[in-house]
C-alpha positions in Angstrom: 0.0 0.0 0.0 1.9 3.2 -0.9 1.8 6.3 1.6 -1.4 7.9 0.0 -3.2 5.2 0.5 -2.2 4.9 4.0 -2.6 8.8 4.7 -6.3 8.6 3.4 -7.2 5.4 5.8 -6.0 7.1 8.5 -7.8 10.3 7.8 -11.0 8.4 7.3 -10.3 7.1 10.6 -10.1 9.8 12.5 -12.8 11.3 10.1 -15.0 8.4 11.9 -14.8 9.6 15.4 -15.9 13.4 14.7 -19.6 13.7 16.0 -22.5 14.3 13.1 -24.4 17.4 14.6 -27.2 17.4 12.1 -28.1 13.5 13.0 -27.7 13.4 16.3 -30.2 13.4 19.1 -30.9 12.9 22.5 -31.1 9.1 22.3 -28.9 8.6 19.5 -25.3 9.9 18.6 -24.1 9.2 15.2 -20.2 9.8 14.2 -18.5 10.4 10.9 -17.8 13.0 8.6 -18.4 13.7 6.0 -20.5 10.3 5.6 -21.9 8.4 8.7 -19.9 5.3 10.2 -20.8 4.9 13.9 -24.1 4.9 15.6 -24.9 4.8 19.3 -28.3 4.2 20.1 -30.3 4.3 23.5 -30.6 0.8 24.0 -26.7 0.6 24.1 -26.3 -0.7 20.4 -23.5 0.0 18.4 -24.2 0.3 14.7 -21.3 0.4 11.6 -21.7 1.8 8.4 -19.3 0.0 6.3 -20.4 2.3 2.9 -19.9 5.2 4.8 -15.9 4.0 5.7 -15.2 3.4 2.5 -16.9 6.7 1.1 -15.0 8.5 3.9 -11.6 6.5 2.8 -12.3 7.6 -1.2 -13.3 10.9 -0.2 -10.1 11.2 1.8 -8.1 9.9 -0.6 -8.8 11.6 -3.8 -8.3 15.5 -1.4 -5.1 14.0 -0.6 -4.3 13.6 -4.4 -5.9 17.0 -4.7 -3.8 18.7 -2.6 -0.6 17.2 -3.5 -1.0 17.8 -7.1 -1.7 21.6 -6.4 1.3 21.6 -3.9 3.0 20.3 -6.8 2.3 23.0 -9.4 2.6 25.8 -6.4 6.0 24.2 -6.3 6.9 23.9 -9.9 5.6 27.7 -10.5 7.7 29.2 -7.7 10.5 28.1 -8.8 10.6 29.2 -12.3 
């Protein structure tokens, strides 16, 4: 797996524990952004949202090769 890879997984991990204002009640918290992964539910269930790990990880991954790419022509214009 090469280190972009590995960036974005991590990313979507840490992506997974960031708390989902909008869906999120008094009974019910519900983690992830920018799609939902964890629930936790009143009755002390845990629910996971395997799409929305893999969304996360794609999402995460394709910024990351946004942001180099643009880095890279930042890069490539400042020095000329």
């Amino acid at each position: 797996m090469n280190i972009k890879k590995r960036i974005a997984l991590v990313a979507a991990f840490v992506f997974a524990f960031i708390p989902a204002p909008d869906r999120s009640d008094e009974f019910n918290r519900y983690y992830g952004f920018p799609a939902e992964v964890f629930g936790f539910h009143e009755s002390g269930q845990l629910s996971f949202q395997v799409w929305g790990l893999l969304f996360n990880f794609f999402v995460c991954y394709m910024v990351l090769i946004l942001v180099m790419k643009l880095s890279r022509l930042i890069a490539n214009k400042a020095v000329k």
